[in-house]
N, CA, C and O atoms as a GROMACS GRO file, in nm:
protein
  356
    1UNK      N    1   7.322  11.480   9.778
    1UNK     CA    2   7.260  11.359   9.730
    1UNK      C    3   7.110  11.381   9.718
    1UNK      O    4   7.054  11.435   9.813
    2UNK      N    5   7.046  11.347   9.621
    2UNK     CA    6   6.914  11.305   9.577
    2UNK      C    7   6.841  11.183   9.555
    2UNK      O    8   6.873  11.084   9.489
    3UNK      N    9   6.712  11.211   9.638
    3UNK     CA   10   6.667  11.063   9.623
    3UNK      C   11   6.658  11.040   9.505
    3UNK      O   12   6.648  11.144   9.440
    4UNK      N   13   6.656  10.895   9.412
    4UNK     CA   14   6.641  10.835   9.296
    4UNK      C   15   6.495  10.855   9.305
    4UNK      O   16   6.421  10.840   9.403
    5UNK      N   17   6.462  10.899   9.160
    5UNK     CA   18   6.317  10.907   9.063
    5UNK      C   19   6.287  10.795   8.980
    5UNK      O   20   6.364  10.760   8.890
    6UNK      N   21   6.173  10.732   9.006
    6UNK     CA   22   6.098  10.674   8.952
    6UNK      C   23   6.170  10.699   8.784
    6UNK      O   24   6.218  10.597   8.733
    7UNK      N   25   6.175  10.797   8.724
    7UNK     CA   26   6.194  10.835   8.588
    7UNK      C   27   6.359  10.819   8.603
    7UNK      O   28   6.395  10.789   8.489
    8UNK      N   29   6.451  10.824   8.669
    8UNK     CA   30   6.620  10.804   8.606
    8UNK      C   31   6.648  10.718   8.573
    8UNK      O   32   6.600  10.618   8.628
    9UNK      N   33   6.704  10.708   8.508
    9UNK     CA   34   6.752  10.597   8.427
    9UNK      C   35   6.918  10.584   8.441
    9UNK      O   36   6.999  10.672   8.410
   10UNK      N   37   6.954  10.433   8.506
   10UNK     CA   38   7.108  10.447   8.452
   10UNK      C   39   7.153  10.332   8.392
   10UNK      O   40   7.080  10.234   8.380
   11UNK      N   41   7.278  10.336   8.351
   11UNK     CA   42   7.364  10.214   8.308
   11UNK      C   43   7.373  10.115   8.390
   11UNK      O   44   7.334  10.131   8.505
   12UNK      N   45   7.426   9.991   8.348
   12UNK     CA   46   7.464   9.882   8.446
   12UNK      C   47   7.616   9.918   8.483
   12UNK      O   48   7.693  10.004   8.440
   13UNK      N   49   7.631   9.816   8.581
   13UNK     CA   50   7.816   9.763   8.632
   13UNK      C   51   7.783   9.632   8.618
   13UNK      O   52   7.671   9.584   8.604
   14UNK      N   53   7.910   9.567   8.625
   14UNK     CA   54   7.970   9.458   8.658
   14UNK      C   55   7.960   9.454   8.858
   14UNK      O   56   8.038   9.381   8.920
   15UNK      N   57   7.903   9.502   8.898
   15UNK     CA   58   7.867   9.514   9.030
   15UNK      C   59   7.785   9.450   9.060
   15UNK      O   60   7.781   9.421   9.180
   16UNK      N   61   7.671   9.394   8.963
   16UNK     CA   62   7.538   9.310   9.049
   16UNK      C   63   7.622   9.239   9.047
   16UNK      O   64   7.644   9.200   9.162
   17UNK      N   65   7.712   9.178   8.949
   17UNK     CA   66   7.752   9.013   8.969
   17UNK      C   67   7.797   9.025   9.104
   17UNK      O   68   7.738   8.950   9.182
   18UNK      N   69   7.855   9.073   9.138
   18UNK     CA   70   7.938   9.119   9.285
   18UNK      C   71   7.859   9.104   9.390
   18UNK      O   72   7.896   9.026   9.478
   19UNK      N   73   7.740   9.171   9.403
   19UNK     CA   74   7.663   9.174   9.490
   19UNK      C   75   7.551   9.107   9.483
   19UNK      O   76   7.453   9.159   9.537
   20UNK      N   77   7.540   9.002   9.430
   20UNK     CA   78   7.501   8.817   9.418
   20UNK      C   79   7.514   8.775   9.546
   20UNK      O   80   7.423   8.733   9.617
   21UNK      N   81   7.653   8.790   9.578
   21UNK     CA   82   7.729   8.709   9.664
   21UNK      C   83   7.757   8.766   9.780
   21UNK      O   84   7.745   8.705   9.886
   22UNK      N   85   7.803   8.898   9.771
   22UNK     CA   86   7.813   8.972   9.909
   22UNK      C   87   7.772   9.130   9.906
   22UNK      O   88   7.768   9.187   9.797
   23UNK      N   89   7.751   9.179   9.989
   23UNK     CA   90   7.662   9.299   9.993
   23UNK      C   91   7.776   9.434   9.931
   23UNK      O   92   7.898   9.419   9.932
   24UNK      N   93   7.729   9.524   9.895
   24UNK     CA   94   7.777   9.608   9.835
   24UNK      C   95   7.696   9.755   9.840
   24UNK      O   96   7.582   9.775   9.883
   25UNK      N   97   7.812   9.873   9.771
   25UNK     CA   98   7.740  10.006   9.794
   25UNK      C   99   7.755  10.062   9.613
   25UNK      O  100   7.834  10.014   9.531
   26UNK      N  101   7.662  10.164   9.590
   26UNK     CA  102   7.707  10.232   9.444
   26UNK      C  103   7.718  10.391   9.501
   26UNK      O  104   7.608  10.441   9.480
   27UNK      N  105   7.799  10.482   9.560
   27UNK     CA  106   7.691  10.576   9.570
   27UNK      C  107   7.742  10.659   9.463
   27UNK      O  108   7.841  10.629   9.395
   28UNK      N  109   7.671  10.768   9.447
   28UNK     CA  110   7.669  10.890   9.376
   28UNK      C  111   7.694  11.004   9.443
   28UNK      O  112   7.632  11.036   9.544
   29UNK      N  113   7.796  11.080   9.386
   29UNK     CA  114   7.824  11.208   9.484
   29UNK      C  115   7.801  11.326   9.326
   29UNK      O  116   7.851  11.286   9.221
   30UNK      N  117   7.739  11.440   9.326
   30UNK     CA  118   7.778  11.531   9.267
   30UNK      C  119   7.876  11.602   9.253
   30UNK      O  120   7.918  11.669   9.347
   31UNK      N  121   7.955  11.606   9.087
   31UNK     CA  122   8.071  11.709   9.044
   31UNK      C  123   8.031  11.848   9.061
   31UNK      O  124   8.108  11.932   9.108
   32UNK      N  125   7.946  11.866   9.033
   32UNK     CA  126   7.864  12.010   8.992
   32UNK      C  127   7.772  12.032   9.070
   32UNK      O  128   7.704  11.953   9.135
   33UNK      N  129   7.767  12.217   9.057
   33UNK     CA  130   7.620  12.270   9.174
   33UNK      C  131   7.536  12.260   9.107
   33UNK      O  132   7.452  12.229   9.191
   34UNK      N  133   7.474  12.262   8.998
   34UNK     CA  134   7.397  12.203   8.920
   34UNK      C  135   7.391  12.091   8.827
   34UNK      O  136   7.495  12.047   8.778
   35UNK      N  137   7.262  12.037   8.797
   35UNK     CA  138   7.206  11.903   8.721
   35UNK      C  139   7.298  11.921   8.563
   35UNK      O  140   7.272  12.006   8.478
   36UNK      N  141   7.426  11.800   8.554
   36UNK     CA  142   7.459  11.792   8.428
   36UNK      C  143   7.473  11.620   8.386
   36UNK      O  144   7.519  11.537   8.465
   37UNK      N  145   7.423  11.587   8.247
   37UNK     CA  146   7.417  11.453   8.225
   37UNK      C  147   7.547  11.417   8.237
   37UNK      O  148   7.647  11.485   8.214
   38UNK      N  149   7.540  11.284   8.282
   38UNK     CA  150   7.659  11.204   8.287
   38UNK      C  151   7.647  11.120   8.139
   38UNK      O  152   7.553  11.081   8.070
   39UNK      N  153   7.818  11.113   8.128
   39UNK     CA  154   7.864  11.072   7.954
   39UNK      C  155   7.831  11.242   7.850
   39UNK      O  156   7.792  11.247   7.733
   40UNK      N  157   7.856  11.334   7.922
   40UNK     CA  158   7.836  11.432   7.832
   40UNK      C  159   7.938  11.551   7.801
   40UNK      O  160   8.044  11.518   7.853
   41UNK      N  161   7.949  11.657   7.748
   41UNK     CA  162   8.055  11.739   7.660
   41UNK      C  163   8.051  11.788   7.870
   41UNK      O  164   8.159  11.776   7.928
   42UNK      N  165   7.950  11.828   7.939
   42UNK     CA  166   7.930  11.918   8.007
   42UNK      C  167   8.017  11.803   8.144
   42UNK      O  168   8.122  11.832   8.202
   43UNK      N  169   7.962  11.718   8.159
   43UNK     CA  170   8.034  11.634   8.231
   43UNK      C  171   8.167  11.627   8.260
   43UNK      O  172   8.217  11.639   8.372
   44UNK      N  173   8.232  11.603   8.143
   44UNK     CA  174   8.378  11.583   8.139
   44UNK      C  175   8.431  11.712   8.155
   44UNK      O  176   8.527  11.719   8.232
   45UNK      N  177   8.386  11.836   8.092
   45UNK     CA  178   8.420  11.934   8.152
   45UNK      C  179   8.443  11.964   8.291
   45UNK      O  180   8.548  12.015   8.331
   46UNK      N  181   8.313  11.921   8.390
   46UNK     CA  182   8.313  11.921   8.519
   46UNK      C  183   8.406  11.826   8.598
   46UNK      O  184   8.437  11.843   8.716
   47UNK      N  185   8.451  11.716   8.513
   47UNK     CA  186   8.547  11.631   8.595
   47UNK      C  187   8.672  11.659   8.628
   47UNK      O  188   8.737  11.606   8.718
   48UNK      N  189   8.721  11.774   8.526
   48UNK     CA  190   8.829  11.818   8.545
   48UNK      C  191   8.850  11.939   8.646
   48UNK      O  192   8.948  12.010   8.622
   49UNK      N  193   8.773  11.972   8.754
   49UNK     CA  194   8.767  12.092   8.840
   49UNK      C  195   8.787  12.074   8.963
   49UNK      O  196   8.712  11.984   9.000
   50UNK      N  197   8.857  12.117   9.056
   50UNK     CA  198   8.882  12.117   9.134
   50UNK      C  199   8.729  12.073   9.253
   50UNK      O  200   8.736  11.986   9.340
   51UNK      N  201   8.639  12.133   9.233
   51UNK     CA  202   8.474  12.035   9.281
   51UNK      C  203   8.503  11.914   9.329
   51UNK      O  204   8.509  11.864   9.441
   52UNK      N  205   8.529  11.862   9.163
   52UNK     CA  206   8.546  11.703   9.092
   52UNK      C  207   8.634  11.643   9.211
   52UNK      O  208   8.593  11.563   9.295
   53UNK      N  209   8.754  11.694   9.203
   53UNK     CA  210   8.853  11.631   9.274
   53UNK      C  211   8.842  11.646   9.463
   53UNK      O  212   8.875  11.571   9.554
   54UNK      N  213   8.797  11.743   9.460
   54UNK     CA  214   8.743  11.742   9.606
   54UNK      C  215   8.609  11.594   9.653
   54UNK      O  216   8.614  11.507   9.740
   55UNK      N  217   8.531  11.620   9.575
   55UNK     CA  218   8.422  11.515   9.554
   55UNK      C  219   8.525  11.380   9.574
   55UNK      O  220   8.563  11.341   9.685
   56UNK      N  221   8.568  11.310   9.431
   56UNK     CA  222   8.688  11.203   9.461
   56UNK      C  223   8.724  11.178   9.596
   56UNK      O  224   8.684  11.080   9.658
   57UNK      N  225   8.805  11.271   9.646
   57UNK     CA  226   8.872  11.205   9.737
   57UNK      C  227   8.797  11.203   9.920
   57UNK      O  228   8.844  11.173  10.029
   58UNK      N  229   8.675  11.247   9.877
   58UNK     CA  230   8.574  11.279  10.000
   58UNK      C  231   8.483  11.094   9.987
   58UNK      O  232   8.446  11.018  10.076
   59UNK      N  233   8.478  11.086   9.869
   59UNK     CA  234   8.395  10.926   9.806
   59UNK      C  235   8.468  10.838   9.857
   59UNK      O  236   8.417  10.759   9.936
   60UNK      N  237   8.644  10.827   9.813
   60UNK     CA  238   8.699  10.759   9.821
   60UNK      C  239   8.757  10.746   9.977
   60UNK      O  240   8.803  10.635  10.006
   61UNK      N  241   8.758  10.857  10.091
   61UNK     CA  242   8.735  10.831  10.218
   61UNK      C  243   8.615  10.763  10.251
   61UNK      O  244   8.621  10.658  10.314
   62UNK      N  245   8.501  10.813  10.214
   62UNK     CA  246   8.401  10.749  10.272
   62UNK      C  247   8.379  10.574  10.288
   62UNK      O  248   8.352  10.497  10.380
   63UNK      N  249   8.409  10.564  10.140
   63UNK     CA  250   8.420  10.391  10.067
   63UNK      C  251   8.558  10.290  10.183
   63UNK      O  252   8.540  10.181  10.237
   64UNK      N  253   8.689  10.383  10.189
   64UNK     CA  254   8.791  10.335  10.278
   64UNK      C  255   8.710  10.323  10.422
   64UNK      O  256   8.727  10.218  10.484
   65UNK      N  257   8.594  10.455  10.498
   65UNK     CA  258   8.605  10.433  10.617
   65UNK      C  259   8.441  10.282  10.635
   65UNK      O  260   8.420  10.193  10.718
   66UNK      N  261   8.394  10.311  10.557
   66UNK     CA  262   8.275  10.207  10.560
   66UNK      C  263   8.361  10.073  10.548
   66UNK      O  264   8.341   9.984  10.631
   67UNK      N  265   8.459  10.055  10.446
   67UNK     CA  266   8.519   9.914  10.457
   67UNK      C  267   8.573   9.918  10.628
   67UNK      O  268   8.523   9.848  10.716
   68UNK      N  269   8.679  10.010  10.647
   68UNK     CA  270   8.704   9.959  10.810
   68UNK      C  271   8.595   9.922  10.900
   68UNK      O  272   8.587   9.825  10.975
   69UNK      N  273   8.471  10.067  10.871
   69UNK     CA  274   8.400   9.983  10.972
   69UNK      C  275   8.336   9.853  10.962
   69UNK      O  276   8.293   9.808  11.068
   70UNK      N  277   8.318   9.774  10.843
   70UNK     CA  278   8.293   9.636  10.797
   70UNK      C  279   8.384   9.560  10.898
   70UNK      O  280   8.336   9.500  10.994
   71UNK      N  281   8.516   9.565  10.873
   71UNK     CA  282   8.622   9.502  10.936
   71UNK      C  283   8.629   9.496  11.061
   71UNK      O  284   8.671   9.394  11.116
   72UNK      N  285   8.600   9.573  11.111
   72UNK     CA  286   8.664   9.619  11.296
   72UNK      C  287   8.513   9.606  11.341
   72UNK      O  288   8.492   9.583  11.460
   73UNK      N  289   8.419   9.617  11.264
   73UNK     CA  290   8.283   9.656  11.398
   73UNK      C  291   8.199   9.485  11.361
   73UNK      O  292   8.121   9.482  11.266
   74UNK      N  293   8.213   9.412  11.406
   74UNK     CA  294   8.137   9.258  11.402
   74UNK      C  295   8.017   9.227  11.394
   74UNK      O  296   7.958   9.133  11.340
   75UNK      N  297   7.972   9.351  11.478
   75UNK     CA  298   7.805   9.363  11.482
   75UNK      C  299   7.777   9.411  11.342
   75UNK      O  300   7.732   9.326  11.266
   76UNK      N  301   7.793   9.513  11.302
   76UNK     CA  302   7.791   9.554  11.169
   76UNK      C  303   7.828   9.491  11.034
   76UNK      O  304   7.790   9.530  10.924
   77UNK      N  305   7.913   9.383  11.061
   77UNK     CA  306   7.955   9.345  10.952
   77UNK      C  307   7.819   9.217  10.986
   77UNK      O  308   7.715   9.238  10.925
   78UNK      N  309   7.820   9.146  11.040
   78UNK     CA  310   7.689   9.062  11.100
   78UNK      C  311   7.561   9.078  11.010
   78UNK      O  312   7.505   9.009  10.926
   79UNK      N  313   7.540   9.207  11.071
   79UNK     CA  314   7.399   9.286  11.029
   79UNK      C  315   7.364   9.300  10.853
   79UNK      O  316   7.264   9.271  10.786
   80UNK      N  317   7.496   9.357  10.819
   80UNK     CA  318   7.441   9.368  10.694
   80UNK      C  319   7.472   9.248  10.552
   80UNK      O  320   7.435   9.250  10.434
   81UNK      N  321   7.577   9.125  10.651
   81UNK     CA  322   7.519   8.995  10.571
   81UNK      C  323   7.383   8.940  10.612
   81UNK      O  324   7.306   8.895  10.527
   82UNK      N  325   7.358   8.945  10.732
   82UNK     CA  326   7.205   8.960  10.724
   82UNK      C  327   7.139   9.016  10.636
   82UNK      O  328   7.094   8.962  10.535
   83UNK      N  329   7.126   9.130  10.667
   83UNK     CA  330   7.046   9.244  10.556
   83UNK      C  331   7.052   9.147  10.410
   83UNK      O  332   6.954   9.075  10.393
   84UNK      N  333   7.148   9.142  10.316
   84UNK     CA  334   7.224   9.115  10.230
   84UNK      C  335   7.124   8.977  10.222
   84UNK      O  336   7.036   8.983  10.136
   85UNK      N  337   7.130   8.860  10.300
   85UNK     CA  338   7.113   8.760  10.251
   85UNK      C  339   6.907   8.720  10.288
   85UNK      O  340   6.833   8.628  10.251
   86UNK      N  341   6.884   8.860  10.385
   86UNK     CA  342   6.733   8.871  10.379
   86UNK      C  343   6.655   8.853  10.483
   86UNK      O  344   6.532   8.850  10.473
   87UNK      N  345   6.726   8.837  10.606
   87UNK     CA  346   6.683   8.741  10.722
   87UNK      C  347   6.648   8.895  10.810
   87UNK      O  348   6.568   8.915  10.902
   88UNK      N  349   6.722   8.969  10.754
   88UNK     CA  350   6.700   9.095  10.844
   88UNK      C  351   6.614   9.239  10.751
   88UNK      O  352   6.615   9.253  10.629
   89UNK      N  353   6.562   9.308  10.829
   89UNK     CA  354   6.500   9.452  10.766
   89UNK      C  355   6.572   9.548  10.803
   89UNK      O  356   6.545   9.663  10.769
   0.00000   0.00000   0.00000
């Protein structure tokens, strides 16, 4: 992961609407060992590689274990409707 630049630029989601209301994550994981645009010939190439699919299902644990800990940890789930609604730093 890389911090975001002043200069990147991305698309929207249908996600702010989402996260209006309750707090939310976007992250970004890299397909590739090197910098390739996303929406591109080079991209889709990379999605199909075994990387790709390792990546996937490492995201898609991560996203499953952050929801449990939402669920099961009270303090945490607490904290970051705090966070979320501003009362907290």
């Amino acid at each position: 992961m890389q911090p975001r630049r002043p200069s990147d630029t991305h698309g929207s989601t249908d996600m702010g609407n989402v996260t209006t209301v309750m707090p939310g994550i976007h992250p970004f994981l890299s397909i590739t060992e090197g910098l390739v645009p996303g929406h591109s010939i080079a991209f889709t190439e990379a999605a199909r590689t075994p990387l790709a699919l390792e990546t996937m299902h490492l995201a898609a644990k991560a996203l499953a274990m952050t929801g449990l800990d939402a669920l099961t940890d009270s303090v945490l789930l607490k904290r970051a409707k705090e966070v979320h609604a501003g009362r907290a730093a």
